[in-house]
C-alpha positions in Angstrom: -169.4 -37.4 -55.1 -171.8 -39.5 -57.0 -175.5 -40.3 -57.1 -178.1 -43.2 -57.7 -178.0 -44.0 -61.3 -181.1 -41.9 -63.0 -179.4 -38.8 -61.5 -178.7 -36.1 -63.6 -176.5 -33.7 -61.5 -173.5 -36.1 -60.6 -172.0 -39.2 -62.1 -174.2 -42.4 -61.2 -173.7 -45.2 -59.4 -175.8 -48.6 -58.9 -175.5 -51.4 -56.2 -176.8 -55.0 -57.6 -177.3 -57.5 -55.3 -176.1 -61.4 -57.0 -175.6 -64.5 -54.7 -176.1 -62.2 -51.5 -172.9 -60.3 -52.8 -173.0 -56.9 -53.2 -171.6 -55.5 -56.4 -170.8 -51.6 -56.9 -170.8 -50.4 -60.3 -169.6 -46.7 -60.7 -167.5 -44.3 -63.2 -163.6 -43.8 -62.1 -160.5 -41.9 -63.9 -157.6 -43.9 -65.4 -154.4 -42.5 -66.6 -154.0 -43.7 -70.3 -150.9 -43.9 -72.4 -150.7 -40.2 -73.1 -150.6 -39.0 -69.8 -154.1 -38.4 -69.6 -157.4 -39.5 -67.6 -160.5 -41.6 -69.6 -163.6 -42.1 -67.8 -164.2 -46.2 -67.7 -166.9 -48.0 -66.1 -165.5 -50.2 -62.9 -167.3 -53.8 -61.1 -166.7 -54.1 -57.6 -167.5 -56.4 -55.0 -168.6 -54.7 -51.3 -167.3 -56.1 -48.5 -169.3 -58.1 -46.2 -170.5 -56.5 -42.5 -172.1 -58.0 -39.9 -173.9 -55.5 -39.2 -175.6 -54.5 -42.3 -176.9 -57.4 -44.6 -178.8 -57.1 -48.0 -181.4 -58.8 -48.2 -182.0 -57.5 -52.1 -181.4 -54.8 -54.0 -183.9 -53.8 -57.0 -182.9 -50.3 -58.3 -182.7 -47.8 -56.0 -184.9 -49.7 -53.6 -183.0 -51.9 -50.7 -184.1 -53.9 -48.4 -181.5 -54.5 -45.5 -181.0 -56.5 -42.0 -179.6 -55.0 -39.3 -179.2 -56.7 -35.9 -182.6 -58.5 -35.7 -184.8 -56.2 -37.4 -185.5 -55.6 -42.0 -186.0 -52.5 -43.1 -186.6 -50.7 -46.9 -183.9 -47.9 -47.8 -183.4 -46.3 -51.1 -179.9 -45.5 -52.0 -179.2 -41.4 -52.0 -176.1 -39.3 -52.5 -172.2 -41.1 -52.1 -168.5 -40.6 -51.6 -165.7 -42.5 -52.4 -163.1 -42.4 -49.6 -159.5 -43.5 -50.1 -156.6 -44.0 -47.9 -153.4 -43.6 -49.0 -150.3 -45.1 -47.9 -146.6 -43.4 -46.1 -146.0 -42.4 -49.8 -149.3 -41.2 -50.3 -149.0 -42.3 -53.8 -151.3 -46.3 -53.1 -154.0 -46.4 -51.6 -154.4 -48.7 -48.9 -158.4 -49.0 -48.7 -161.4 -47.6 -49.9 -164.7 -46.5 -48.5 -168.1 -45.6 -50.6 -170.7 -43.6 -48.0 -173.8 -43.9 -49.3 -176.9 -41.8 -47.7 -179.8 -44.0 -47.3 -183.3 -43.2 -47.1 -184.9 -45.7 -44.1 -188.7 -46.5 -44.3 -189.1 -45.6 -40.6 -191.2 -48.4 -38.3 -193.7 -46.9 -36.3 -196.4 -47.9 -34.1 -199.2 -46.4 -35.7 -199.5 -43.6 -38.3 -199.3 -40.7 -36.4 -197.1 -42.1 -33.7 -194.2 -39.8 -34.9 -196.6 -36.7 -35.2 -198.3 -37.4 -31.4 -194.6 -38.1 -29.9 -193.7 -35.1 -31.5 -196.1 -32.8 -29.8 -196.4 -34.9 -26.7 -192.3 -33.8 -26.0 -192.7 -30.0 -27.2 -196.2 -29.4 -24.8 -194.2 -30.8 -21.5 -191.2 -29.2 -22.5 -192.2 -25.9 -21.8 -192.9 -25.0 -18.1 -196.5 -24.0 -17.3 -197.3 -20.1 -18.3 -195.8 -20.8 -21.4 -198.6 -20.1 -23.5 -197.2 -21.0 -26.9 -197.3 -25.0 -25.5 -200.8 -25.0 -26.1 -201.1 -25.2 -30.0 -200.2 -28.8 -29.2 -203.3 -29.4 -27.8 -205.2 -30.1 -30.6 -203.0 -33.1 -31.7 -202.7 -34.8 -28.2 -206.6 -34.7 -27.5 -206.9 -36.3 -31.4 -204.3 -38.8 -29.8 -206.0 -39.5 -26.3 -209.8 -39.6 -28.1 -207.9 -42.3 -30.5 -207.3 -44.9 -27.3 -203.5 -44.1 -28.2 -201.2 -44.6 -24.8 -199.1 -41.8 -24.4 -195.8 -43.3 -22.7 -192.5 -41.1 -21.8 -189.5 -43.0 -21.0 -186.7 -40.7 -18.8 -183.2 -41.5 -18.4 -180.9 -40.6 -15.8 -177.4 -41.5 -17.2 -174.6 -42.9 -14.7 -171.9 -44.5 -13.9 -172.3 -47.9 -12.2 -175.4 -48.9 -14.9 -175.4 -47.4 -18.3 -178.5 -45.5 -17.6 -181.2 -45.3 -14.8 -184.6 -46.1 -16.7 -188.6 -45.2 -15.6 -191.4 -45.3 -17.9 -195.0 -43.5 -17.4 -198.1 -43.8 -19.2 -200.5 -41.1 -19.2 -204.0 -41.6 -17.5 -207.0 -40.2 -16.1 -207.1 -39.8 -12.5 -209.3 -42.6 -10.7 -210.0 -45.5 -8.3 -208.1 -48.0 -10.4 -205.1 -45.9 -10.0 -205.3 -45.8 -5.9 -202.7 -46.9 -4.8 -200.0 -46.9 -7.6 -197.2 -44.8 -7.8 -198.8 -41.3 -9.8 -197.4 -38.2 -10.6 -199.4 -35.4 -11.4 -199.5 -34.0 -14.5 -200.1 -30.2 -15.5 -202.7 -31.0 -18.7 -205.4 -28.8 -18.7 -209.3 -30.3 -19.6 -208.9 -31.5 -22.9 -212.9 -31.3 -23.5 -215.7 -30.7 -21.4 -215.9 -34.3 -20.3 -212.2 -34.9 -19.5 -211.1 -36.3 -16.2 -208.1 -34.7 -14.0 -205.0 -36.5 -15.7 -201.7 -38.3 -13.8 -198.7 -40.3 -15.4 -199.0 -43.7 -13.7 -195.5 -46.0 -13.2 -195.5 -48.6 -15.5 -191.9 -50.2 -15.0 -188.2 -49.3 -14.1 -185.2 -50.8 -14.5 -181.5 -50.4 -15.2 -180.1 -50.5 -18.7 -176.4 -52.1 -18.2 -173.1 -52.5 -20.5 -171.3 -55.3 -20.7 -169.0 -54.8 -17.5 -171.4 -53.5 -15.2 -173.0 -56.4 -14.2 -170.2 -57.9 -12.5 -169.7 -60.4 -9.5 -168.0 -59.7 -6.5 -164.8 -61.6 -6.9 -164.5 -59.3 -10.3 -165.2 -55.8 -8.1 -161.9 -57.0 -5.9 -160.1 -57.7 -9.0 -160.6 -54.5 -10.3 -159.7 -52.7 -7.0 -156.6 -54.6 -7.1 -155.8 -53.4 -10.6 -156.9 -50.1 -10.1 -154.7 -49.5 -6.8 -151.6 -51.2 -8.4 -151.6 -48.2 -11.0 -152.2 -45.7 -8.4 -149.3 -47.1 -6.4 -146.9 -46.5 -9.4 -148.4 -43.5 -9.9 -147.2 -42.4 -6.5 -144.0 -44.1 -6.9 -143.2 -41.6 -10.4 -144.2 -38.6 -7.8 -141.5 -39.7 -5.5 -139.1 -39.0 -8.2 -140.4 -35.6 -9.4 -140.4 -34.5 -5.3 -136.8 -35.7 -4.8 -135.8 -33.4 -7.6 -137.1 -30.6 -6.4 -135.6 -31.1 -3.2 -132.2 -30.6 -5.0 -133.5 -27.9 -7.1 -134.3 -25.9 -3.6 -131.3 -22.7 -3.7 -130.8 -23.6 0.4 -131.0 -25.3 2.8 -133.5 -23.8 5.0 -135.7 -24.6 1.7 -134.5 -28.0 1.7 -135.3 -29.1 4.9 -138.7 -27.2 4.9 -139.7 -29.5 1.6 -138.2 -32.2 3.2 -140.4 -32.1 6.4 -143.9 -31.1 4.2 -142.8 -34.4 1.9 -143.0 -36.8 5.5 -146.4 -35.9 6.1 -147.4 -36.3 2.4 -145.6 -39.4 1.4 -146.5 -43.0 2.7 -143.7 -45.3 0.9 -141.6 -47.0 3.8 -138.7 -46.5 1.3 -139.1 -43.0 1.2 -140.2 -42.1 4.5 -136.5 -43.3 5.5 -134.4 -41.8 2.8 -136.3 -38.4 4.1 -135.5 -38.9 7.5 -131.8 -39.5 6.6 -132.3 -36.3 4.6 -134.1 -34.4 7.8 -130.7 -34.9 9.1 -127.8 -33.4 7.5 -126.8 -30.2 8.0 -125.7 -28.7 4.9 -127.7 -28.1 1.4 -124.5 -29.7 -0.6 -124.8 -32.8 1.5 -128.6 -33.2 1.0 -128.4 -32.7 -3.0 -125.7 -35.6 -3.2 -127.4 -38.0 -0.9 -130.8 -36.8 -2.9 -129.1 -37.8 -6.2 -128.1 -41.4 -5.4 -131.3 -41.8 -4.2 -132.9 -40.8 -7.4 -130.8 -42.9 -9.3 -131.3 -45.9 -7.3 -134.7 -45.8 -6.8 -135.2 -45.2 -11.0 -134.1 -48.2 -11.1 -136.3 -50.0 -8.9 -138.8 -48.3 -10.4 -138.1 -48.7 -14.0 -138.1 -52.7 -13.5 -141.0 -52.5 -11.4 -143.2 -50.6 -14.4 -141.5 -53.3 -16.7 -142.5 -56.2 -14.3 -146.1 -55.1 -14.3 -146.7 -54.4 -18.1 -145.4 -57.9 -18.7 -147.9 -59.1 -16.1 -150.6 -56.9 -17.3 -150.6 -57.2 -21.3 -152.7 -59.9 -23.2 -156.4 -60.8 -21.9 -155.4 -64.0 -20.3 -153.4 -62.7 -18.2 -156.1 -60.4 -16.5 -158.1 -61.5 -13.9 -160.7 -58.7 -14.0 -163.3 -58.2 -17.0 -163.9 -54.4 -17.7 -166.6 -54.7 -20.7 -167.7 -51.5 -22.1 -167.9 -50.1 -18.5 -166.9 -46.8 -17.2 -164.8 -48.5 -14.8 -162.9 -49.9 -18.1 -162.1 -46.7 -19.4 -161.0 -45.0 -16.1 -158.8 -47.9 -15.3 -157.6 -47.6 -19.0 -157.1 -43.7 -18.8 -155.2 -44.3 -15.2 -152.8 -46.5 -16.9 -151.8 -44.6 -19.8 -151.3 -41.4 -17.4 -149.4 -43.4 -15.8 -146.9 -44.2 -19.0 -147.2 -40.7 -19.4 -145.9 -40.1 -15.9 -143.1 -42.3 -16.7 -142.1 -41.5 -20.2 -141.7 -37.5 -19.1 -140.7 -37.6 -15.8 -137.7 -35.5 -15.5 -134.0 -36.8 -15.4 -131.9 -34.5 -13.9 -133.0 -31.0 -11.4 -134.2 -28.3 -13.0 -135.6 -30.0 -16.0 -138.9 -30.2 -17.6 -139.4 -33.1 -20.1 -142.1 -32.7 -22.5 -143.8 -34.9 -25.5 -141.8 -34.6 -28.6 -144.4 -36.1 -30.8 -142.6 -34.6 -34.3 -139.9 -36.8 -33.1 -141.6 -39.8 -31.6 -145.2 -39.4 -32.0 -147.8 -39.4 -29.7 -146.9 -41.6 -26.1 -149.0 -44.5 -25.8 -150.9 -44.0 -29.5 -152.3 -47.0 -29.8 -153.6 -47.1 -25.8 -155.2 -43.8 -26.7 -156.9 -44.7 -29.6 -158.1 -48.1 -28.1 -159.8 -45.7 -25.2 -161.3 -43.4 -27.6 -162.8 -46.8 -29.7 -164.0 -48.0 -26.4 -165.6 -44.6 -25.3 -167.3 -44.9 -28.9 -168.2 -48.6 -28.5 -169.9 -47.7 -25.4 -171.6 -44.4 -26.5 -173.1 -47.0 -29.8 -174.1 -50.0 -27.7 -175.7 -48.2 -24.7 -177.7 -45.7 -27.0 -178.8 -49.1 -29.2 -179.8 -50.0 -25.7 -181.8 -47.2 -24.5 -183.8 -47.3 -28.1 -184.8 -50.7 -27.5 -185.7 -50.4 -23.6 -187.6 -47.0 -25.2 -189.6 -49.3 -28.3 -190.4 -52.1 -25.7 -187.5 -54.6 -26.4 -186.2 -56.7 -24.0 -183.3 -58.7 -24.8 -183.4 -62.6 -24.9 -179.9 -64.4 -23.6 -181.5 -67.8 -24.6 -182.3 -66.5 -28.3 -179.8 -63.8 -28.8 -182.0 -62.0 -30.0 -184.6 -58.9 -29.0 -188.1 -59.8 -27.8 -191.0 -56.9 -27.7 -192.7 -57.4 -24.0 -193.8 -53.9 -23.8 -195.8 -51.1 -25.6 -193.5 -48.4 -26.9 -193.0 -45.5 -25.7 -193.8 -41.7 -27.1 -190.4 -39.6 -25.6 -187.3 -40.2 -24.3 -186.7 -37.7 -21.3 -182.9 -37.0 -20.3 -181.8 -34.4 -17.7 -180.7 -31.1 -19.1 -176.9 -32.1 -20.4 -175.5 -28.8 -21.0 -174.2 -29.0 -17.6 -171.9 -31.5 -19.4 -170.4 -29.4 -21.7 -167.0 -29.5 -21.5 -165.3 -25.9 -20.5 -162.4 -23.8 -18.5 -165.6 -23.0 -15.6 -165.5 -26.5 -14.5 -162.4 -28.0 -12.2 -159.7 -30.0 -14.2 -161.4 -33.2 -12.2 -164.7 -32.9 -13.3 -163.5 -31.9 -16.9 -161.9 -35.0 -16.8 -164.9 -36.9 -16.3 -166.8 -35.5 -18.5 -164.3 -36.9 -21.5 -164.4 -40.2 -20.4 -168.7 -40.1 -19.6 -169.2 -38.2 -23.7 -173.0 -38.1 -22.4 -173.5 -35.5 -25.1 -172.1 -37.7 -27.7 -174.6 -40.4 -27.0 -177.4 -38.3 -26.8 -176.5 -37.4 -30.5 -176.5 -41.2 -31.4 -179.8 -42.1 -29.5 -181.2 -39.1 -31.7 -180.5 -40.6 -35.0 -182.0 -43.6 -33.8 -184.8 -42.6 -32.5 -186.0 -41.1 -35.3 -186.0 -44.4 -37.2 -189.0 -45.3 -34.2 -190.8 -42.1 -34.2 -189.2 -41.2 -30.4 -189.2 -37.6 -29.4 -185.8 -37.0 -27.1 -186.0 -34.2 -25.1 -183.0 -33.4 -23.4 -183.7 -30.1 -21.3 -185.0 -31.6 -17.9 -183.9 -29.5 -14.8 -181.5 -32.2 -13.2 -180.8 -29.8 -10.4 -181.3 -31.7 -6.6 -182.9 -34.7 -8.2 -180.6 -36.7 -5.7 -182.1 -34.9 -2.9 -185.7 -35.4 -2.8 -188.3 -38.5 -3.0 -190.0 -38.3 -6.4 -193.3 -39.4 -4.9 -193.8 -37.1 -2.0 -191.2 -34.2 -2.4 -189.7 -35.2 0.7 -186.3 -34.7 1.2 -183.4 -36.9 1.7 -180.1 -37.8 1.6 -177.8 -40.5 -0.5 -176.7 -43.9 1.5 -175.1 -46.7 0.9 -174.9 -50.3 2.9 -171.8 -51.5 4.6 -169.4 -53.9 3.1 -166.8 -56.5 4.0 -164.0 -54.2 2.3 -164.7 -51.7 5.1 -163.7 -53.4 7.8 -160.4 -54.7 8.8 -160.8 -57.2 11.8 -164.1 -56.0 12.7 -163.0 -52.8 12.0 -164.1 -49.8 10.5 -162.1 -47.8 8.2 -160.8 -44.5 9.6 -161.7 -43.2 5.6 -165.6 -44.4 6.7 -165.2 -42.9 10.5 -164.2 -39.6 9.4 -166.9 -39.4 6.8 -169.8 -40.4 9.3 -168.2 -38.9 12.5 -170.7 -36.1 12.3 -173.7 -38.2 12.7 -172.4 -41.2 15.3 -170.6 -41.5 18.4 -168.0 -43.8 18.9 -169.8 -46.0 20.6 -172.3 -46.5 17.7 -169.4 -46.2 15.2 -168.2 -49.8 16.8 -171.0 -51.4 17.0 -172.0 -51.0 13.2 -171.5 -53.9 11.0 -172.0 -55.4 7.0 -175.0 -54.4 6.0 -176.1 -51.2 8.1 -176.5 -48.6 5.7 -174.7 -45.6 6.5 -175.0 -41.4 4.7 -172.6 -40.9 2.1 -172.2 -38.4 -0.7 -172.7 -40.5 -4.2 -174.0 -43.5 -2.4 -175.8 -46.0 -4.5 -179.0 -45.6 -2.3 -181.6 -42.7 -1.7 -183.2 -42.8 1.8 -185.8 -40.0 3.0 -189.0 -40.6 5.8 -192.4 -41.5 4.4 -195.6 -41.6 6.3 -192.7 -41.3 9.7 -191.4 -44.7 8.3 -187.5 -45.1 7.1 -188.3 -45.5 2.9 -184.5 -46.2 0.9 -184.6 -46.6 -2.8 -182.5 -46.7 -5.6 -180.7 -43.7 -6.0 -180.6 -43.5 -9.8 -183.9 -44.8 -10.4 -184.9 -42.2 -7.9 -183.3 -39.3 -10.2 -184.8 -40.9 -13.3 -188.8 -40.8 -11.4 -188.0 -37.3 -11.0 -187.3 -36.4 -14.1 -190.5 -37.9 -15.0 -192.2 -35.3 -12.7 -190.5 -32.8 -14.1 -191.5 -33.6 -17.2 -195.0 -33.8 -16.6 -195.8 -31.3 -14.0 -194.0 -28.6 -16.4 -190.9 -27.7 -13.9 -193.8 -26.3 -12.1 -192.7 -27.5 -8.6 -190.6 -25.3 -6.4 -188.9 -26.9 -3.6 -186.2 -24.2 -4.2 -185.0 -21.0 -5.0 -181.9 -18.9 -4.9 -182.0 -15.3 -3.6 -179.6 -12.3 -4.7 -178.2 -9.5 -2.4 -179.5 -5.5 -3.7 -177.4 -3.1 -1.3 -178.8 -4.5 2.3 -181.4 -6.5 0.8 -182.7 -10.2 0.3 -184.4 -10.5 -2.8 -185.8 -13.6 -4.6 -183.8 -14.4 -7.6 -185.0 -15.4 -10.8 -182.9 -16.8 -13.7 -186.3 -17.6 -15.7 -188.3 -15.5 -17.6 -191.6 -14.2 -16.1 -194.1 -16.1 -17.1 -192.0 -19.3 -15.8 -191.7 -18.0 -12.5 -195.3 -17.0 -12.1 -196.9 -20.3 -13.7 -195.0 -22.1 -11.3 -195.6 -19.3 -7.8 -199.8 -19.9 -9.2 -199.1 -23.9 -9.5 -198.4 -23.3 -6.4 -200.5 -20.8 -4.5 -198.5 -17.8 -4.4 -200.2 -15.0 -6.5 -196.6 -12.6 -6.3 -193.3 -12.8 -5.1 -192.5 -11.0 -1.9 -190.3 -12.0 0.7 -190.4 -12.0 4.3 -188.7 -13.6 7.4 -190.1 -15.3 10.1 -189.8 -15.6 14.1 -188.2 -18.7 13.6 -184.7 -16.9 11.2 -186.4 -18.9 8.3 -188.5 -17.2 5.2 -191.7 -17.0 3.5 -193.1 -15.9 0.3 -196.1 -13.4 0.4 -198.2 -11.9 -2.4 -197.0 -8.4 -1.7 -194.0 -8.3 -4.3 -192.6 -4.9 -2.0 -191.7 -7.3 0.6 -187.7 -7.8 1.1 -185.5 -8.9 3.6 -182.8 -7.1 5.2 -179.0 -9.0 5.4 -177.6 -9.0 8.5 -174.5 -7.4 9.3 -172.3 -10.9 9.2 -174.1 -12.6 6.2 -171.7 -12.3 3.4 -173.8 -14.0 0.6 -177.8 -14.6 -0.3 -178.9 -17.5 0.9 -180.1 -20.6 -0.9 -183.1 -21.4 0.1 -185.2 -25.0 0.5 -188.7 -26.0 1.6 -190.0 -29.8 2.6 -193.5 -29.8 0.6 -194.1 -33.2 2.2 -194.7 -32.3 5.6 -192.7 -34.9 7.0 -189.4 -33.4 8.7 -191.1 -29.7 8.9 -194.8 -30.2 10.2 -197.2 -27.6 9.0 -194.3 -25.6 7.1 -195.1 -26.4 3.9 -195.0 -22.7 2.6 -191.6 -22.0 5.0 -187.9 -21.7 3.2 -185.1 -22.3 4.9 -181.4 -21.7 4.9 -179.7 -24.7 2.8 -177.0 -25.2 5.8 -180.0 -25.5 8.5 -182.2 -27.5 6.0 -179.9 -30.2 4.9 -178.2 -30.7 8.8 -181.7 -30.9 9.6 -182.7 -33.5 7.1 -180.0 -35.5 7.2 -180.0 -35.3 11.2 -183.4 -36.8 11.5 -182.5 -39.8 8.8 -179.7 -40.8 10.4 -181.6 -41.3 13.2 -184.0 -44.1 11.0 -180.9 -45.5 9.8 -179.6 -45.9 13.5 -183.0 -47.6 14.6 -182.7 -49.9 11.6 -179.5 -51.3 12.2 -180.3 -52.1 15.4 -183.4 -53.8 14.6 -181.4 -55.8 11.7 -178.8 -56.9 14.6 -181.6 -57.7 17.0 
């Protein structure tokens, strides 16, 4: 360990700064002739990066480039990092970390201080009276003419992040008609207005990757299902082994017929209706066996036939970028070698990594996926930060352009949901390595605080796919009709099963490229405004509510769970007490009772003695939703109602708009 030269604690150092070069001048041990170490002084030159360049160095003063922007450091605390050789005896390279001090670049003086306060007042929910000795600091900042700006986030799949920025306002006529959200701020001063956070702008911050045309989505596909194929093929393998590792042949034949309906391979399908057909167990684990072996074969030179194909960039007609599609297709691939490298020889066997012996399988595929995971987690956090100061990026300079006032916060949805852990299904575990949200929100922090940027990372992210951020009306996820699902006119019997629910067969046949359709993770949002069909973006939708969220203070309650006690229906409440009442008084209800109406549904009251009794056949406490809009339950804004009921009813009612629409479109 070393510090800046002047330091009296550890051995000095000193960077110098000649000809642009970088020269590091520092202390190191030397073995001399009698075996022992002398302390000499050593002159080294630092190697240049492109993404760091020194400008000049004067003392412990520095004044650096990086990207498109200077900035003024001052050298602090360093190590020296080596890496040694096999031998461990030479060193192959060396590393100094230095800590660096960076002048940070704000707006204005207090912009850090304002941001600061602006993030920890919204970030606890109303009835939280400790938010209120921020106050003091946002009135100095509203009476000062500074905007008050939140950016929030909702980060995906498809873009790199969802992106919606609000500015802080007083309620008026110049406002009418422009997407508002109310805001929970009480009167700052006698004369202050009613305030709202106005839409300023939203847009989708993408990777390279995700941008991509359609000739490059089909690509992909092709890719993508060429992996899965020989995925299924390895399977085939594994399943014909345990086929001859059944004891009988009652066993045998039962695997044999479960394996018909599973498998789709013409190849297979055929060797297991020869199987189907012989009568004893002996005979089936012979003919099982020289189908293994043969078909290892194939298999083996098929794998070989597609790396060849596959490796080197030129040879790919697809461009992944830093996209998530990049790193599934990636991942798919090298469980694919896995697959291949352990699949069992013989019945009865389990092959395993032996990485004392040969090291880890696929190392270098591994470690390119974890650079690119990184890569992606740096660049897309870079992005955000700039998106966040007001930076837009310039393809005709190459270089970032301010077009917009910065903003005070950064607002992501609550990403301990992410966390990775045995609670979660081995699917969505899976995801969650390859997305490493939580590792970007870690990078955009130590950014941000270069800019003066609150992040706040706590929003509630629970149903902001189901309702409209600008009238808390409910809705469902869509997505339009492509060429892909059709096959001579057409439709997919994936899509008909999925939308069977909703349309007969009649309409199912006369739907075409285009019509937008419900389905689950669909890149659309639709919902009824003012008795009109309204579809948006789905992730910009998520990202507007997290800016209500944000501003109103959680305090909207479209839902709530409810918890069984012996034979009754109570209201549950994970929160503390003071969050639950702030947001039952933000929204008329003085208490918490609960009763049921004519109707089956429920309705809060103010007596809090007021419960429910569970029928005899209800085995769980119902979940339970309202639609504060008005515009699927008329005059019911204060009624709950069963999630099942509430969602068929919903969704029932869309479908219908989407229906009218399509016929319209074709008309």
């Amino acid at each position: 360990m070393y510090e800046y030269r002047g330091g009296g604690n550890l051995k000095n150092y000193e960077v110098t700064c000649e000809n642009n070069i970088l020269k590091l001048n520092l202390p190191l041990l030397k073995k001399n002739a009698d075996e022992k170490f002398d302390e000499n002084p050593y002159s080294f030159d630092l190697a240049k990066s492109e993404q760091f360049k020194v400008i000049e160095a004067d003392g412990k003063n520095v004044k650096f480039k990086s990207g498109d922007e200077e900035f003024i450091g001052k050298f602090g605390g360093a190590d020296l990092l080596v890496k040694l050789d096999g031998t461990g005896k030479t060193v192959k390279f060396a590393y100094f970390k230095i800590a660096m001090e960076v002048d940070k670049k704000l707006p204005y003086d207090d912009f850090e201080k304002v941001s600061s306060k602006i993030m920890h007042y919204f970030s606890n929910a109303y009835g939280e009276t400790k938010a209120d000795r921020h106050l003091d600091e946002i009135s100095l900042a509203i009476q000062a003419r500074h905007p008050i700006r939140v950016m929030s986030v909702d980060l995906g799949q498809q873009s790199f992040g969802a992106c919606s920025v609000f500015q802080l306002a007083p309620k008026s006529d110049e406002n009418k008609g422009k997407f508002v959200l109310p805001v929970v701020l009480p009167k700052l001063s006698d004369v202050d207005p009613e305030w709202v956070a106005v839409h300023k702008r939203s847009f989708l911050d993408k990777l390279p990757g995700e941008d991509v045309s359609d000739k490059v989505i089909e690509s992909r596909k092709k890719a993508m299902d060429e992996v899965k194929s020989l995925k299924r093929e390895v399977n085939i393998l594994r399943d014909v082994l345990k086929i001859i590792n059944q004891s009988n042949l009652a066993k045998k034949q039962k695997l044999i017929e479960q394996s018909k309906k599973y498998y789709e391979n013409e190849i297979y399908k055929a060797k297991l209706e020869e199987l189907s057909k012989l009568t004893t167990a002996d005979e089936i684990s012979i003919k099982a066996q020289e189908f293994f072996s043969e078909y290892e074969q194939i298999l083996a030179d098929k794998i070989k036939a597609w790396r060849n194909e596959t490796r080197g960039r030129n040879k790919r007609n697809y461009y992944g970028g830093k996209s998530m599609w990049m790193i599934e297709y990636l991942t798919e691939v090298r469980v694919l070698l896995l697959r291949w490298s352990t699949h069992p020889r013989r019945a009865g066997k389990v092959v395993r990594q032996n990485k004392e012996k040969f090291g880890t399988v696929c190392k270098k595929l591994l470690t390119h996926i974890n650079n690119l995971k990184d890569d992606r987690a740096k660049t897309g956090a870079d992005l955000l930060i700039q998106s966040a100061r007001g930076f837009v990026y310039d393809e005709k300079t190459h270089s970032w352009v301010q077009k917009f006032e910065p903003c005070n916060v950064i607002a992501f949805e609550d990403l301990r949901r992410y966390d990775f852990n045995s609670g979660k299904t081995k699917q969505e575990n899976s995801r969650l390595m390859k997305w490493a949200h939580r590792n970007i929100i870690d990078k955009i922090k130590g950014q941000a605080a270069l800019y003066g940027i609150s992040i706040y990372d706590s929003t509630d992210p629970a149903y902001t796919s189901k309702f409209y951020a600008k009238t808390n009306a409910p809705g469902i996820r869509c997505r339009p009709l492509k060429n892909e699902d059709f096959t001579d006119s057409v439709l997919s019997e994936y899509l008909k099963n999925r939308i069977e629910d909703f349309y007969n067969k009649d309409e199912i046949q006369k739907l075409k490229v285009g019509d937008v359709i419900p389905m689950e993770g669909g890149k659309l949002f639709a919902t009824i405004d003012s008795g009109k069909l309204k579809i948006v973006h789905a992730d910009l939708n998520a990202s507007w509510n997290l800016q209500r969220r944000f501003w109103n203070r959680h305090s909207d309650l479209l839902n709530f769970t409810t918890k069984l006690s012996g034979n009754k229906i109570q209201i549950k409440n994970d929160d503390d007490g003071k969050r639950w009442s702030g947001k039952l008084k933000l929204n008329g209800f003085k208490n918490c009772g609960l009763i049921k109406t004519d109707s089956g549904d429920y309705k809060i009251t103010d007596n809090k003695t007021d419960t429910v009794e569970k029928s005899n056949d209800s085995k769980y406490a119902p979940n339970l939703f309202r639609d504060a809009s008005g515009e699927f339950f008329k005059n019911q804004a204060d009624i709950f109602i069963d999630k099942a009921k509430f969602e068929n009813i919903v969704s029932t009612k869309i479908v219908e708009k989407l229906k009218e629409k399509s016929v319209v479109t074709r008309n």
